[in-house]
C-alpha positions in Angstrom: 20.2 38.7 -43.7 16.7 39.6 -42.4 16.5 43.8 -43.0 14.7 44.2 -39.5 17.7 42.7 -37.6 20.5 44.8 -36.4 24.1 42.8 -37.8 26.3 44.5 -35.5 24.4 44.3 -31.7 23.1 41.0 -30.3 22.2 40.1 -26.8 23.6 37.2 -24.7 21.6 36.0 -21.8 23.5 34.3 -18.3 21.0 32.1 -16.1 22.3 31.3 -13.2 20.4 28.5 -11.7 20.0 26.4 -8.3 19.0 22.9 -7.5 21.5 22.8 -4.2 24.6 23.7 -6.3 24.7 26.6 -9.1 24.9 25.7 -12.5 24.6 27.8 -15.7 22.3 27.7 -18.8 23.3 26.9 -22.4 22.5 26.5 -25.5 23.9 24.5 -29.0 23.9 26.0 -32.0 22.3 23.8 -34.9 22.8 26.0 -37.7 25.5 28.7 -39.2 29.2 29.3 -38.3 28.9 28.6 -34.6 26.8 25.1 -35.3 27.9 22.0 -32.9 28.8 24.5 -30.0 28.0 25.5 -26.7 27.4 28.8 -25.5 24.6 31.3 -24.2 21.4 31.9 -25.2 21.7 34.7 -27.5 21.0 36.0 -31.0 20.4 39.4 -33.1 18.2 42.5 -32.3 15.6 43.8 -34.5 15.0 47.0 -35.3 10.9 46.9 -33.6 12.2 46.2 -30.1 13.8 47.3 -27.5 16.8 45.9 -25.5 15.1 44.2 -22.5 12.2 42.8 -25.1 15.3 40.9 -27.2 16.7 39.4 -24.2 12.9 37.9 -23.4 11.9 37.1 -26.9 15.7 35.3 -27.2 15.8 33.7 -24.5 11.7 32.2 -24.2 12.6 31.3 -28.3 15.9 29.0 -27.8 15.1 27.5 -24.6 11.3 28.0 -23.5 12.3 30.0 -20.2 9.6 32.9 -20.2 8.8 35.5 -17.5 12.0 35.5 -16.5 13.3 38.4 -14.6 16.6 39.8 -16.6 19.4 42.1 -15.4 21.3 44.4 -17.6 25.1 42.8 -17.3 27.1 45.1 -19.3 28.2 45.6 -22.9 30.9 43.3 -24.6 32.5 44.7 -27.3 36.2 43.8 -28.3 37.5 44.2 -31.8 37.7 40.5 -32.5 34.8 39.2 -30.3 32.9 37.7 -33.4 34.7 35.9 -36.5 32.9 37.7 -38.8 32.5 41.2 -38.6 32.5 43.8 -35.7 29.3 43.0 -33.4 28.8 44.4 -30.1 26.9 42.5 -27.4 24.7 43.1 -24.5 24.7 40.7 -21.6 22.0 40.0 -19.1 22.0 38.3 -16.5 19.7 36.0 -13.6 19.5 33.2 -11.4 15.9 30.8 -10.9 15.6 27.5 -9.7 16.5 24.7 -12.7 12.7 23.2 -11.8 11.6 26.7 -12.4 10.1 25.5 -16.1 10.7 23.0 -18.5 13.4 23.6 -21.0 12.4 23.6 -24.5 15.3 23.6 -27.3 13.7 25.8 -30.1 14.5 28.9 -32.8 18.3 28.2 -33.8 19.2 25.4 -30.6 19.5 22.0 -31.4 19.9 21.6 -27.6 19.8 23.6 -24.0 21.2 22.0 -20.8 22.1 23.0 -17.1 25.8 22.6 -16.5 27.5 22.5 -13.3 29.4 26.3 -13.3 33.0 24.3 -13.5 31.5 21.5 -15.5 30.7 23.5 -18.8 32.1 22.9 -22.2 34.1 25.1 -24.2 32.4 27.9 -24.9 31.8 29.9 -28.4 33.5 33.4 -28.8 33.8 35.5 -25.9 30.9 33.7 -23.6 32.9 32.3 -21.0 34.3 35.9 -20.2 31.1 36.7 -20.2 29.9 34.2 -17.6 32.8 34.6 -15.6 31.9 38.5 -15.8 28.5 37.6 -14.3 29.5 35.5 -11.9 31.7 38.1 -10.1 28.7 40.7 -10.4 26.4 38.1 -8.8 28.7 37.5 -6.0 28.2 41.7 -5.5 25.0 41.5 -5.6 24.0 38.5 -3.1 25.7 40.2 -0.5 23.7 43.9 -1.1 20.6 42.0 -1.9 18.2 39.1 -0.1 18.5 36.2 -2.2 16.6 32.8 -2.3 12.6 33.7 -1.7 12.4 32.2 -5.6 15.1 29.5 -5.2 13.9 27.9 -2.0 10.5 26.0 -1.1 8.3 28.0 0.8 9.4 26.3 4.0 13.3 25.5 3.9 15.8 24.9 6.8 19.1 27.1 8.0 21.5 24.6 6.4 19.1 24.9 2.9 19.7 28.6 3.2 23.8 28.2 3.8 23.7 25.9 0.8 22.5 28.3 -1.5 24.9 31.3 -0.6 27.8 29.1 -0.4 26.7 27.8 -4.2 26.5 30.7 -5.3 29.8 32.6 -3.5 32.0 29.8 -4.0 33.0 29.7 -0.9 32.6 27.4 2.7 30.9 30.0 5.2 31.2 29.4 8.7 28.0 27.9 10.3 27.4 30.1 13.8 28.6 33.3 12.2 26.2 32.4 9.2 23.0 32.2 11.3 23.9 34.9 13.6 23.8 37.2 10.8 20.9 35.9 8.6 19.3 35.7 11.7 19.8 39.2 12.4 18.4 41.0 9.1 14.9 40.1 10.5 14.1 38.4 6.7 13.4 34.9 8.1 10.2 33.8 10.3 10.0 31.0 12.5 7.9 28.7 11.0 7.4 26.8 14.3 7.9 23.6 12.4 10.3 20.9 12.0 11.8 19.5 9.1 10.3 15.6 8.8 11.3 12.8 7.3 15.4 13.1 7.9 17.6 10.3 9.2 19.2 13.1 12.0 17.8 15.4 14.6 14.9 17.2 12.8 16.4 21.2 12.4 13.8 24.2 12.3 11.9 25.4 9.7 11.8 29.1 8.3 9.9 31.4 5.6 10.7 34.7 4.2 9.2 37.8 5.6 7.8 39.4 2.5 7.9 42.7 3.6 10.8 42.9 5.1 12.1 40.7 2.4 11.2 43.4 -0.5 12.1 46.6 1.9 16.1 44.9 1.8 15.5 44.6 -1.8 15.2 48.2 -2.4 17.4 49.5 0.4 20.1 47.2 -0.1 22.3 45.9 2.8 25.6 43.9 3.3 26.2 40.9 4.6 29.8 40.2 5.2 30.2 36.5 5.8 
């Protein structure tokens, strides 16, 4: 094994992503014990680097996703989590649009793919403990945090907005008591437009307030649908 990598911590990266129903990011492995299978986009530390600059370099090498915001997760580290020896990993986490970039299989991937969040394979290891672990932290975190001023076009409609919180919750919210709470946060503008093209009466269009959108971001709120 390469001296400058670190045998016993690797990182594991979870993206979330959003096309009008949340699907998850992975990899398969084309070389060494876990070759033929599915799981996250992940790999070994080296020595020269920190934590966050792993998770980048790992992820931008096995599937060509770079600039890509990352979230600390948490650490996974049970006994008998690899085959091979003891290894401890660190998770991260995020969500983008699945046009964000074009995926690139690279580095030690024979293949990367969006999968539907039930749809996925059998996973390698511990990964899909891992994904369901992310899953629950993103559901936390879309109800203290704005979501969707990088997953929706500029311009997008009410029911666009419902779509992506109920994809990424899980769950069928209520329509009035959705808007009437969005609506109140102040994070959307009236775009004084109508949505064209569509076989049904034309709904409005919205934007994001930036600023109002970034003060939510850092003061957190809750919306309890």
């Amino acid at each position: 094994m390469d001296e400058e990598i670190m045998p016993e911590l690797s990182i594991d990266c979870v993206i979330f992503g959003f096309d009008g129903s949340l699907k998850v990011l992975l990899v398969k492995h084309k070389e060494g014990i876990s070759q033929g299978r599915w799981g996250l986009p992940g790999g070994w530390i080296t020595y020269n680097e920190s934590l966050d600059q792993a998770a980048s370099r790992l992820l931008f090498l096995l599937t060509g996703l770079d600039n890509i915001f990352l979230d600390q997760l948490k650490a996974f580290g049970a006994v008998n989590r690899f085959p091979e020896r003891r290894v401890v990993t660190v998770a991260y986490y995020s969500m983008i649009r699945t046009t964000a970039t074009e995926l690139v299989a690279g580095y030690t991937a024979s293949d990367v793919k969006w999968f539907a969040i039930h749809e996925t394979p059998a996973l390698m290891y511990d990964h899909q403990e891992i994904v369901s672990f992310a899953k629950k932290q993103l559901h936390i975190k879309v109800r203290q945090e704005p979501i969707g001023f990088n997953l929706l076009p500029e311009k997008f409609t009410l029911f666009q907005l419902q779509q992506l919180y109920e994809s990424t919750l899980q769950v069928k919210l209520d329509k009035p008591n959705f808007r009437r709470k969005i609506l109140k946060t102040g994070l959307l503008e009236d775009c004084r437009e109508m949505q064209a093209n569509v076989s049904h009466r034309s709904p409005k269009l919205y934007r994001f307030d930036k600023s109002r959108y970034d003060q939510l971001k850092t003061t957190r709120f809750l919306l309890d649908f």
